[in-house]
N, C-alpha and C positions, 0 to 999 in steps of 0.2 A: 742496670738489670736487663736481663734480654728476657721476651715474654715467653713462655711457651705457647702455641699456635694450635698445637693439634698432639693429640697423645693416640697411638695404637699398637694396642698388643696382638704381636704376629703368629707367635706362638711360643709354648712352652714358657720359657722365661724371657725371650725373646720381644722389644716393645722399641716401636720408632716415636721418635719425638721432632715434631717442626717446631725451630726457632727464629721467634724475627730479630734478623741481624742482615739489614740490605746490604752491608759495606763487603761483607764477607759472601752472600748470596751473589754479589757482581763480580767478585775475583776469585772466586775459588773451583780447581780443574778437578778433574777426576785421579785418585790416588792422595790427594791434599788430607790434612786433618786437622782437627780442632783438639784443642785445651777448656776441660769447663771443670767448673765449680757447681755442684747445686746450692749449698748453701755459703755463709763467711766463713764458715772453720770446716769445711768440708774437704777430702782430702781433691787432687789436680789429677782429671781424668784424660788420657787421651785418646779421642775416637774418629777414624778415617768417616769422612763427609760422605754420608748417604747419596743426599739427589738436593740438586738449590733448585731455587724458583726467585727467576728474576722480578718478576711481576708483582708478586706479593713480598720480596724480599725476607724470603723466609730459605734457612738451612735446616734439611733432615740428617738424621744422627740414629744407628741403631745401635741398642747397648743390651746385653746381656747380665742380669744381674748374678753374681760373681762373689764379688765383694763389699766390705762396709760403704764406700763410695756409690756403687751401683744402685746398692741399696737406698742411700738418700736419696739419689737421681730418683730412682723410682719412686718414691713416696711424693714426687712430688705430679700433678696435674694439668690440664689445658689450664692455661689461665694466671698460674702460679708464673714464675720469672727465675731464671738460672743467675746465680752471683755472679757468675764468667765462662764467659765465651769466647773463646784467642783464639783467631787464625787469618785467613788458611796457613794451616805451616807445610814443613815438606816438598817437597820435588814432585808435580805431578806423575804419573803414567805416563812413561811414552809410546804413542801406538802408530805411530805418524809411519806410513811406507809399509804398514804391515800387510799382510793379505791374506794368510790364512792364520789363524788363530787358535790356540785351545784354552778357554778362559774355566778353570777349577778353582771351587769357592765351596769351602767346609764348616758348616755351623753357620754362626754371625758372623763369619767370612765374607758370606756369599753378597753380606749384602755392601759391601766393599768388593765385591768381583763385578755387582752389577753396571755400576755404571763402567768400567773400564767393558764389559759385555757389548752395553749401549753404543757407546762412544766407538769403538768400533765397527760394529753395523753400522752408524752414521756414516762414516767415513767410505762404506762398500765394503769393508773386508768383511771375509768368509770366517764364519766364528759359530766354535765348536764347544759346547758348556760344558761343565759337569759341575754336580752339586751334592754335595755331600749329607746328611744330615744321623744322630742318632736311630732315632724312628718316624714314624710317621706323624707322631704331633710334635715336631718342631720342626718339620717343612715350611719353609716359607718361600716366595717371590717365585714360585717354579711359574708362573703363567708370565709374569714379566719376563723371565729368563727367555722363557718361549718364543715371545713376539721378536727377539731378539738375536736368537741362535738361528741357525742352519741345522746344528746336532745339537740338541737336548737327551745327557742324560742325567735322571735321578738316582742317586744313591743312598739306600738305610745299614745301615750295620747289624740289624737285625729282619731287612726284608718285608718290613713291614708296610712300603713304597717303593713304587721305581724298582730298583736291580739291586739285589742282597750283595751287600759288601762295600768293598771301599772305594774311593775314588780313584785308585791309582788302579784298582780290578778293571775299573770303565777307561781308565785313562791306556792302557796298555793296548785293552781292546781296540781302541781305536786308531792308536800306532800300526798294530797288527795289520788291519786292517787295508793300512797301503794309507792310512792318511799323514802327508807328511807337512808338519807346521812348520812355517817362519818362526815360531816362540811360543810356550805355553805359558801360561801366568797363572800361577797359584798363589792366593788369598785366602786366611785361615790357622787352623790352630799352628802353635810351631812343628810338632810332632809330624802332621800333614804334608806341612810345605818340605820337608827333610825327606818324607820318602817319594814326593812326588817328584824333587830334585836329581833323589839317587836313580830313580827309575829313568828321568828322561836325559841322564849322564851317559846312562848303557846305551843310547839309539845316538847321540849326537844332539839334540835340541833344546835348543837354547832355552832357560828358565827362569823367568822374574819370579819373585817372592818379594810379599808385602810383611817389611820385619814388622812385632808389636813385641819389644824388649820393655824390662822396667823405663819408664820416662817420668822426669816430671816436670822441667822447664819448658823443652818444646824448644830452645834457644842453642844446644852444645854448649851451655857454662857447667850444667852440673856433673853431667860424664855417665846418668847413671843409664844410659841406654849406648851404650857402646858396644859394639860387636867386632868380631874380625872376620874380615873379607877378603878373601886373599891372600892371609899372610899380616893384612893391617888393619888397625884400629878403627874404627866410621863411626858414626853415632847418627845414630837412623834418624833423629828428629829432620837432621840439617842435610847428612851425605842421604840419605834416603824420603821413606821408608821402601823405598824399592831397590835390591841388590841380585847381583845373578845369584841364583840360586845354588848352583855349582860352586861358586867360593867363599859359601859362605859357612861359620862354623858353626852348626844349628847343636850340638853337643853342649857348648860354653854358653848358647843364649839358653836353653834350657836347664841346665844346670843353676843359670844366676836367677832365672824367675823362679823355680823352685824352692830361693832362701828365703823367701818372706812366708810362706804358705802358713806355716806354722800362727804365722802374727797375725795372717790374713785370717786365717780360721777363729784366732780371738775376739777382735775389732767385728767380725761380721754380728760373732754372738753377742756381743756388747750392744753393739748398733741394733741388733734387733730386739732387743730389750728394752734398748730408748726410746722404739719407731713403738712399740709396744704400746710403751706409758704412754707416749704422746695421743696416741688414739683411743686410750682408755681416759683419756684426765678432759 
């Protein structure tokens, strides 16, 4: 049972959770992710690593509730203990030799863009944010991002924050501009990372995308997070979750996460019917 350490809600439905697991707090890189369970019959969630802390041996995790799974995550508190927690898995982020950067991060993207943000300023590189968000209350981490960018821009889709529109509006801007990146990296919905791709296809620059296809081993036995990349098969758990964003067929991952929605919309309302009773009994 791994404890939970600290619960905070960032916004909207947006909530970090620190878990103590020191084995995975000591090896786990930025881009890395975890497999958990809230409860035994809960369904195998997978979420890229927030931020570790060696010290206390605690991994942070932000999740977004979504669906039935989410949903038990959340009902559960500081205090309480996650059935399972596997990892790190995945292929870190490589940012090694880079020097100028444009790190876009859309929703609870962003907060899977931060540390690859961090990790870069650490290193010296020049590093250029953009952060997406619906409205203005589900902005989060924009002061962290700060400490850390060079170029901080926010983004609402309703203008309610920051710069009205979308991130590829501020991403283009800055192309424009005469700023020319080593690589930009987008982390975030699939939709996002697809036009953020096609747009820095048109200038030449290079583009990482953090895949989040169906998964549920975390291992490449089950198949069910399989993408094409060029022409060939990968399965993000293991060949990624980082793939250039250029070859990759963001049409077909989109297509195959949209077959469950239907079953995802049942299981939510069932589950919240359970989470219901449980708080009334």
């Amino acid at each position: 049972m791994y404890r939970i350490t600290a619960k905070t809600r960032l916004s909207g439905n947006a909530s970090r959770m620190e878990i103590l697991s020191p084995l995975i707090a000591k090896k786990a890189l930025a881009g890395q992710f975890i497999i958990l369970r809230a409860k035994e019959n809960s369904e195998r969630i997978p979420l890229t690593i927030h931020d570790v802390n060696e010290e206390t041996g605690t991994v942070s995790v932000v999740y977004q509730v979504v669906g039935a799974g989410t949903m038990e995550l959340d009902s559960l508190e500081s205090g309480d203990s996650l059935h399972d927690f596997v990892g790190p898995l995945g292929m870190h982020t490589q940012v090694e030799g880079l020097k100028k950067v444009c790190v876009v991060g859309g929703g609870v993207g962003c907060a899977i863009a931060f540390p690859v943000a961090r990790k870069l300023h650490q290193q010296g590189s020049e590093v250029h944010s953009i952060i997406g968000f619906r409205s203005k209350e589900f902005v989060f981490l924009e002061k962290e991002f700060s400490r850390v960018s060079d170029i901080l821009k926010v983004m609402t889709d309703d203008g309610s924050h920051g710069g009205h529109g979308r991130v590829t509006d501020a991403l283009k801007e800055l192309i424009e501009a005469g700023h020319q990146y080593d690589e930009v990296i987008a982390i975030g919905p699939l939709v996002m990372m697809k036009f953020v791709s096609q747009l820095t296809k048109q200038y030449g620059i290079k583009t990482i995308v953090s895949m989040n296809p169906i998964m549920v081993d975390g291992t490449g036995m089950c198949g069910g997070c399989r993408l094409t990349v060029n022409g060939q098969i990968k399965f993000a758990c293991v060949d990624g979750p980082d793939f250039d964003g250029h070859q990759v067929d963001f049409d077909e991952v989109i297509s195959r996460n949209r077959m469950y929605e239907e079953f995802e919309a049942r299981e939510r309302e069932d589950n919240c019917r359970l989470l219901n009773q449980e708080v009334q009994s």
